[in-house]
C-alpha positions in Angstrom: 93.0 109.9 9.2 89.2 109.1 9.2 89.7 108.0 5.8 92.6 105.7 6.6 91.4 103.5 9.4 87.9 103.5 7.5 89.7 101.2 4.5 91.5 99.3 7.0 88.5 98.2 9.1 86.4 97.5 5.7 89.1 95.0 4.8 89.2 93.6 8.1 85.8 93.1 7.8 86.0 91.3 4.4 88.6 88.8 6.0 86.1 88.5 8.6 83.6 87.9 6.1 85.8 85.1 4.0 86.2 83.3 7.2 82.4 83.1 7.8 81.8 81.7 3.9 84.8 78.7 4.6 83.1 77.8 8.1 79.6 78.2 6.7 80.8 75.6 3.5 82.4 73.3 6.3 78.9 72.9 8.0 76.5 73.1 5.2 78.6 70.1 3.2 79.3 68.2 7.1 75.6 68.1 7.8 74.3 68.4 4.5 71.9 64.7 3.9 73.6 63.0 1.3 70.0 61.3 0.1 68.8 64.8 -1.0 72.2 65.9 -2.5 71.8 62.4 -4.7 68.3 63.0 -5.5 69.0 66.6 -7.1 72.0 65.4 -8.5 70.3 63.3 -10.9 68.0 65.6 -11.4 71.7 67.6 -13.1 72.1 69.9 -10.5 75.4 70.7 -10.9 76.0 72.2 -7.8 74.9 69.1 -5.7 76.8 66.9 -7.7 80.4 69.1 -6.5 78.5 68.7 -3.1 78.4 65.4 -3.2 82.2 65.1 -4.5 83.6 67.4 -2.1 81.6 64.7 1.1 83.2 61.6 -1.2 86.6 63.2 -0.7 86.4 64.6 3.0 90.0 64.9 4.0 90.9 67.7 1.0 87.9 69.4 1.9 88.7 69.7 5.7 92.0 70.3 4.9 91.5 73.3 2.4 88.6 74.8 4.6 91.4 74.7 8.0 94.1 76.7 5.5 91.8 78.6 4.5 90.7 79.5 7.7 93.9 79.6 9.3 95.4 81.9 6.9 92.7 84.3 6.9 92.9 84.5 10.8 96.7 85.3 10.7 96.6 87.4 8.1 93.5 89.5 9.9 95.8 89.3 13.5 98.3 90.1 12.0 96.9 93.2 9.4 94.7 94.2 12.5 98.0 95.0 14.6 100.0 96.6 12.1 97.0 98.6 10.5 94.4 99.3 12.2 96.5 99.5 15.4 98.6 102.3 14.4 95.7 104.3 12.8 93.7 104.4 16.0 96.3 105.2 17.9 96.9 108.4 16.7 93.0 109.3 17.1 92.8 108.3 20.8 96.2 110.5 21.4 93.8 113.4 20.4 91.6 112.7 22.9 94.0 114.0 25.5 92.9 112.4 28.1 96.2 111.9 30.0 95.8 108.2 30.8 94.7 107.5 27.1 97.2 109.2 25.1 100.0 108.2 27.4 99.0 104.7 26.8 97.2 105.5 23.2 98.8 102.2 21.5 98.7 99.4 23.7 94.8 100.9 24.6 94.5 100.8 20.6 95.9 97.1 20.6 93.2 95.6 23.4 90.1 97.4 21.7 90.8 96.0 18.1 92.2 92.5 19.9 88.4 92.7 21.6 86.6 93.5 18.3 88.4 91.5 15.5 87.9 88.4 18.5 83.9 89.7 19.1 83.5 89.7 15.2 85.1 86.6 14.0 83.4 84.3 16.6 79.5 86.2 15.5 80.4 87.1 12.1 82.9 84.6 11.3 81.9 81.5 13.3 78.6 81.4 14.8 76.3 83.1 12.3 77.7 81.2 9.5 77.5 77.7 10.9 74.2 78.1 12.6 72.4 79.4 8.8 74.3 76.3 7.3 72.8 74.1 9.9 69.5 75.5 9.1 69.8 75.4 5.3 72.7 72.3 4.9 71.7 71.4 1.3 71.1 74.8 -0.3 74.3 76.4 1.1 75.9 73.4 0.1 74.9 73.3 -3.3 75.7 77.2 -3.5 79.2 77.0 -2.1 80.4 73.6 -3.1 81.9 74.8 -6.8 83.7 77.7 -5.2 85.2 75.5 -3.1 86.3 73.1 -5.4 87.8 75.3 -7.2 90.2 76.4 -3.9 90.7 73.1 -3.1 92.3 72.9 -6.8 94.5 75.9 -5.7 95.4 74.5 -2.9 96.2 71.3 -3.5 100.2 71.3 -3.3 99.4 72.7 0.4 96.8 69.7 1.5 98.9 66.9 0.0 101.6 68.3 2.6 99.0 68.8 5.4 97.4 65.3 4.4 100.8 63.5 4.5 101.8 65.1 7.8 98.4 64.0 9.3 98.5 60.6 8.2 102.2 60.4 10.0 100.8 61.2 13.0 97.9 59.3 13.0 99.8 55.7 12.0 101.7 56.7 15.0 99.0 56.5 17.2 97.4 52.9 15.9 94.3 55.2 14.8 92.6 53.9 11.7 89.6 54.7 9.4 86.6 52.3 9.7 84.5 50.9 7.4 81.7 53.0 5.7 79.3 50.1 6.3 80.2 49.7 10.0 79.5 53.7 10.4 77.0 53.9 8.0 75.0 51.2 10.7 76.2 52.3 13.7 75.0 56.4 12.2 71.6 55.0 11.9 71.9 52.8 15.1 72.3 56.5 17.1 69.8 58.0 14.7 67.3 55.4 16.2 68.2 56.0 20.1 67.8 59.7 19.4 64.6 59.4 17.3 63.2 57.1 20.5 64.4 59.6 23.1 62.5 62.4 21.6 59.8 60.6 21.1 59.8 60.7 16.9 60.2 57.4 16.5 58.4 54.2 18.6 60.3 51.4 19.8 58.3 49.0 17.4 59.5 50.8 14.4 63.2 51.1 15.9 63.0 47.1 16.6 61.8 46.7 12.9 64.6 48.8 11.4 67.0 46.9 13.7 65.5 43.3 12.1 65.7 44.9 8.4 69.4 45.2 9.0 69.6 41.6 10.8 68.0 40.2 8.0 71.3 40.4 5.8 73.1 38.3 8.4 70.2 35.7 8.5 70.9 32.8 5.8 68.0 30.5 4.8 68.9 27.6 6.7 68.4 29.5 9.6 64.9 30.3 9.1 63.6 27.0 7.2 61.9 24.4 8.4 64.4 21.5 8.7 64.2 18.7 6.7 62.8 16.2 9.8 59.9 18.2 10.2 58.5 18.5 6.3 55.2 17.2 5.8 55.7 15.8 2.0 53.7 13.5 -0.5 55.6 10.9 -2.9 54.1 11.5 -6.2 52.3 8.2 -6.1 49.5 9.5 -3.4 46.0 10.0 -4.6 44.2 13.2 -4.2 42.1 11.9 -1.4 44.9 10.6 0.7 46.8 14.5 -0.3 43.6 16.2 0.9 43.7 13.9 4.2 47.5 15.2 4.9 46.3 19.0 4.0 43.6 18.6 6.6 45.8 16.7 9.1 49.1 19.0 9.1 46.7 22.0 8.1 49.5 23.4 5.6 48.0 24.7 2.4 51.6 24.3 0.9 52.6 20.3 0.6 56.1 19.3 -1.1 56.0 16.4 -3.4 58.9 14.2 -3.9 60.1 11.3 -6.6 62.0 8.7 -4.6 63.1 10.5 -1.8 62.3 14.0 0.1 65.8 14.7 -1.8 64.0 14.8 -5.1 61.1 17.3 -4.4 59.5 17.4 -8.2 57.0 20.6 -6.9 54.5 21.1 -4.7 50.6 21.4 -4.0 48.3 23.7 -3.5 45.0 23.0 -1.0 43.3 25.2 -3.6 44.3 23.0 -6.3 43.1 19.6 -3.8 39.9 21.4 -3.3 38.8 22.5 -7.6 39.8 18.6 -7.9 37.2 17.6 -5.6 34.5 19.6 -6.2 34.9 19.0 -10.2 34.5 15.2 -9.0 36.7 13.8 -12.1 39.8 11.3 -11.5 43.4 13.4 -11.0 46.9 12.5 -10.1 48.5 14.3 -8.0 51.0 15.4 -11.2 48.5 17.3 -12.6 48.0 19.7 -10.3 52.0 19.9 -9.2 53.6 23.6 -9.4 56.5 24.4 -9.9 59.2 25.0 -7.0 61.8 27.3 -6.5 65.3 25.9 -5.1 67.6 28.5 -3.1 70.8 27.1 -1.2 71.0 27.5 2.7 73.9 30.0 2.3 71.4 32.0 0.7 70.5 35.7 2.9 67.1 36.6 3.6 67.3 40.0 2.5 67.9 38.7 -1.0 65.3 35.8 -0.6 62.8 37.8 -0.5 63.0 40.0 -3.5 63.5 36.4 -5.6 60.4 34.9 -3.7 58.2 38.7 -5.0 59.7 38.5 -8.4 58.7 34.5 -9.0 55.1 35.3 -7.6 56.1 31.9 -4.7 55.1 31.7 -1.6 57.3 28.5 -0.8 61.2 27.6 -1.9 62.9 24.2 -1.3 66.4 25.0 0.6 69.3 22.7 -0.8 72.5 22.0 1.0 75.9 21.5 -0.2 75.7 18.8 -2.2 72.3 19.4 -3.7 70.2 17.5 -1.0 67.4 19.0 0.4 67.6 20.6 3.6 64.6 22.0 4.6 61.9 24.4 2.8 61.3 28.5 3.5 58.1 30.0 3.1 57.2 33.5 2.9 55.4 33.3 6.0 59.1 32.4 7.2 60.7 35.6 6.0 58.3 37.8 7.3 58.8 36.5 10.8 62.2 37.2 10.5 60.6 40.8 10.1 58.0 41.3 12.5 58.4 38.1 14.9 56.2 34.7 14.6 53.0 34.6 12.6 50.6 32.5 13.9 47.3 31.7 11.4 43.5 31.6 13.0 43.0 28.3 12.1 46.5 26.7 13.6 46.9 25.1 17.0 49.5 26.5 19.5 52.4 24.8 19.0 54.1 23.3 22.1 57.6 24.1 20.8 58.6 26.1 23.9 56.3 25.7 27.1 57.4 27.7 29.9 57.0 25.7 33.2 58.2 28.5 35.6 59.8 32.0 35.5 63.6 30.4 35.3 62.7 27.2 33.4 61.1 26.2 29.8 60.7 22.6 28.2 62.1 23.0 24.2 61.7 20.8 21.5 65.2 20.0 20.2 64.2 21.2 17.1 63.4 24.8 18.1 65.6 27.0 15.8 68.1 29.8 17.8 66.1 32.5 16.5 62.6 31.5 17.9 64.5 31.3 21.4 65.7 34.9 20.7 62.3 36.3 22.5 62.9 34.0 25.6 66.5 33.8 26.4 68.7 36.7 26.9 71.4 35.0 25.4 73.5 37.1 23.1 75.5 34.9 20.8 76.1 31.1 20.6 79.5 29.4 20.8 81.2 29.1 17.0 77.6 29.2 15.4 79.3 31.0 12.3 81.9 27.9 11.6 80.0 24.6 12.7 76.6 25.7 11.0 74.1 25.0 13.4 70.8 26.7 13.6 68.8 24.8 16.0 69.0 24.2 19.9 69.4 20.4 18.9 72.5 21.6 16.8 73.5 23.7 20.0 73.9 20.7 22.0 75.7 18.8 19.9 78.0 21.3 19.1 79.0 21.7 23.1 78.9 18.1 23.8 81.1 16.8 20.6 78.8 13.5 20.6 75.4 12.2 20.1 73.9 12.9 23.6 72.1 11.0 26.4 69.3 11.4 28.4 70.4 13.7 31.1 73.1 15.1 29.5 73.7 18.8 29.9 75.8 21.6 29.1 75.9 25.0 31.2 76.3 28.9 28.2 75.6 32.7 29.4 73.6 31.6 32.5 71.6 28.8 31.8 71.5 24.9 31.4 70.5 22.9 28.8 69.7 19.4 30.2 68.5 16.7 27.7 65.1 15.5 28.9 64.0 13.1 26.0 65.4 11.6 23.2 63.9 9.7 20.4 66.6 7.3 18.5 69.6 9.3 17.9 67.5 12.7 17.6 67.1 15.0 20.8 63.5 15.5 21.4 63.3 17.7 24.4 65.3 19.7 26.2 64.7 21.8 29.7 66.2 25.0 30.1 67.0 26.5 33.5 68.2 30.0 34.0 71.4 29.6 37.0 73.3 31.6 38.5 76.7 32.1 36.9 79.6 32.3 39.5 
């Protein structure tokens, strides 16, 4: 009798077992990071390559680990009932103990209820999972091959399940989003955790965040705009180029053909400075090097790469139709990265004055993103479709016309009043922070 239960509770325990192996697979390969499992995957390890195929194909996986799981547990119920059930009850009848032998099998039904539920939740649950959280990648390179191999077996089941799930989940308007939207929004909670736990600063978490901006910021919006580039035509001397370098204090000066629409290179104050000190006549050509045209569309995550691999630190942006539309430097990419960058030798530039906590006097041609630090405004109106990248542009867009002094237009809580304009081009602009009824 002895004998009997003792094979029946050593199966048990094996189906107890199985289930631990399918929920310790399900964690190890759920939790498992994917950059490691690449990484020894190219190394050939085979087992982190059927890793990695199993997390590129999810819903099989899930789905084979559940009937796995699911059978196992009905099978162990149901073998634990009939089994196990009627071999202990024959043992606790011996006891005589009047209570327990009159009630010997439905006594013998609660304790192996109590013990196959103790051990498949610490055996079959809880141990498993917790050593797959603690060793994700190895387990998961261990198990991932066996588990191909069931999914393989149970493939005709899955299809079913995975047809039957998709039903239901049409019926309820659910659909699957984009890997790019949750891969950002993964690393967007990865952040706020890392800052909550104090891993991470907020400085770093605010670059990360500006590394992913950077692939929605296009080089028009972080040039400087064709009315404000300080150029030469190719017919100026050295001395009067070394009077504009010292003047604008750029060491970076364009210089055009005809027109600032035919930029033919640019100069260097290095290059203005060996020319004087070798004290020998030079034209301006001589010294010219050689630019690098992007087009405004262009982002800034792929700017910079091009401006590292062509050794320049300054790009002409073209437009449309080939004219030019403003010039980038690398100085401007890098803000985009870590906010402005303002040189020792420079003046502060009056381009946004603050005259009292709810007001600031802006030059028209202040671009969106430099107003980023100061306004708490979140997006602005149809920026996307009309193109426009400075406060100038803002106005214009609201108002539908060229403006007049004293013209103003009310977005997210403050007003933009024209203050000064100068021809046809705004020139200032006052911003007051109101309250929105």
């Amino acid at each position: 009798m002895l004998g009997g239960i003792g094979l029946e509770v050593t199966v048990l325990l094996l189906l107890i077992l199985a289930n631990g192996l399918f929920a310790a697979a399900e964690m190890a390969l759920v939790s498992a990071r994917r950059a490691i499992l690449e990484h020894q995957a190219e190394e050939g390890d085979a087992g982190a390559a059927a890793a990695l195929a199993l997390v590129d194909a999810p819903n099989d996986f899930l789905a084979t680990v559940q009937v796995g799981i699911t059978f196992i547990s009905t099978f162990a119920g149901a073998f634990g009932g009939a089994s196990v059930v009627r071999a202990l009850a024959p043992l606790l009848a011996d006891l005589r103990v009047p209570f327990i032998t009159r009630y010997a099998e439905s006594i013998a039904l609660g304790v192996v209820v109590l013990v196959i539920t103790y051990l498949s939740l610490v055996i079959g649950e809880l141990v498993p999972k917790r050593l797959a959280l603690r060793q994700s990648e190895r387990l998961a390179r261990r198990l991932a091959r066996p588990m191909r191999w069931l999914s393989g077996l149970a493939r005709p089941i899955v299809q079913i399940l995975g047809t039957s799930t998709d039903a239901v989940l049409r019926v309820l308007g659910s659909r699957e989003p984009q890997h790019e939207e949750t891969a950002t929004r993964e690393i967007g909670y990865l952040l706020e955790t890392g800052m909550r736990h104090g891993e991470i600063e907020p400085a770093e978490a605010e670059l990360v965040e500006e590394v992913f901006r950077l692939a929605e910021t296009r080089a028009r919006d972080a040039m400087t705009p064709r009315p404000d580039i300080v150029a030469l035509p190719e017919t100026a001397s050295i001395h009067e180029a070394q009077r504009l370098a010292l003047s604008s204090g750029y060491s970076r000066i364009p210089v055009y053909h005809h027109s600032i629409d035919e930029i033919i290179g640019f100069i260097h104050v290095r290059d203005l400075l060996d020319a004087c000190m070798q004290g020998e006549p030079t034209e301006l050509p001589e010294i010219l090097r050689k630019p690098l045209f992007v087009p405004e569309t262009a982002p800034i995550s792929a700017l910079l790469p091009r401006l590292r691999e062509e050794r320049a630190h300054l790009a002409v942006v073209l437009d449309e139709f080939g004219s030019t539309a403003g010039i980038i430097t690398l100085e401007d990419v890098l803000e985009q990265l870590v906010g402005e960058i303002r040189e020792e030798h420079r003046p502060e530039e009056a381009g946004i004055v603050q005259r009292s906590e709810t007001s600031w006097l802006v030059d028209g041609t202040v671009s969106l993103e430099d107003l980023r630090n100061t306004l708490t405004v979140t997006e602005w109106p149809d920026r996307e479709r009309l193109g426009y990248t400075t406060l100038a542009g803002f106005i214009l867009a609201r108002l539908g016309r060229l403006p007049r002094r004293g013209d103003a237009v009310d977005w997210q809580g403050y007003r933009f009043e024209v203050v000064d304009m100068d021809l046809r081009r705004i020139d200032q602009v006052l911003i007051t922070r109101i309250d929105e009824e």
